[in-house]
N, C-alpha and C positions, 0 to 999 in steps of 0.2 A: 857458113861453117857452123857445127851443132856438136857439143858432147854427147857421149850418149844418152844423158835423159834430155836433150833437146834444149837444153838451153843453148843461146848463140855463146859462140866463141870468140875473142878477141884475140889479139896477140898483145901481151902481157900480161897475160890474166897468170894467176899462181893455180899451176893445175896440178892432180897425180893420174897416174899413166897404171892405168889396169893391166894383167896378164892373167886370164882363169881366175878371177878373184882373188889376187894376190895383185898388192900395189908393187910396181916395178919401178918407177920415179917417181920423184915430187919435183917440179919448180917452174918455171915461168915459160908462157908460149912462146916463140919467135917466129918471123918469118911465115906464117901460116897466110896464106892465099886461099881469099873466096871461092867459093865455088866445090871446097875440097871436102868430106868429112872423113876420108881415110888418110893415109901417111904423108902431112900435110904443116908443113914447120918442123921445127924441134924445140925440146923438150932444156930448157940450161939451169941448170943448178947452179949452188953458190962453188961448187968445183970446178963447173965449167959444162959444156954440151954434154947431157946424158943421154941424148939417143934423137928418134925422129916421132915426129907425137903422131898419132895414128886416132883424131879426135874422138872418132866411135868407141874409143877404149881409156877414152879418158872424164875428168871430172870438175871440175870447177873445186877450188880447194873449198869456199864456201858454204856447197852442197854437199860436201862431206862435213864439213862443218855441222852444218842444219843436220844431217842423220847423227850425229853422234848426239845431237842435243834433246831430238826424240827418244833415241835410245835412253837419255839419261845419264850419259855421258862424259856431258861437257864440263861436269863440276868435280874435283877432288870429292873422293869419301870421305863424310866426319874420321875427324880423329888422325888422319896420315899427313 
């Protein structure tokens, strides 16, 4: 099991769930079974199950993490 940029997947990993470059959930794996990288677990927020995780569309919260930190980011602007 792989997100799309390929890192393996776990189930509990804290993920966000892509649609056309628009994030559509955030929260934690479940249930996801090897062998799978399309609609494969779901997706459970702190509300409760937000949907079915479909790993090719989704992200390691981490690795968004890391891109926001390249971008520059990940720190408040002085002064706000």
């Amino acid at each position: 099991m792989h997100y799309r940029n390929g890192r393996e997947a776990k189930n509990g990993d804290k993920i966000v769930s892509l649609n056309g470059g628009q994030i559509e959930s955030v929260g934690v794996l479940n249930d996801a079974v090897p062998g799978n990288d399309y609609c494969n677990g779901q997706i459970v927020s702190a509300t409760g199950i937000s949907g079915l995780a479909c790993l090719c569309d989704c992200l390691h919260l981490d690795d968004v993490a890391e891109m926001l930190k390249e971008k520059g980011l990940d720190k408040r602007p002085a002064g706000k």
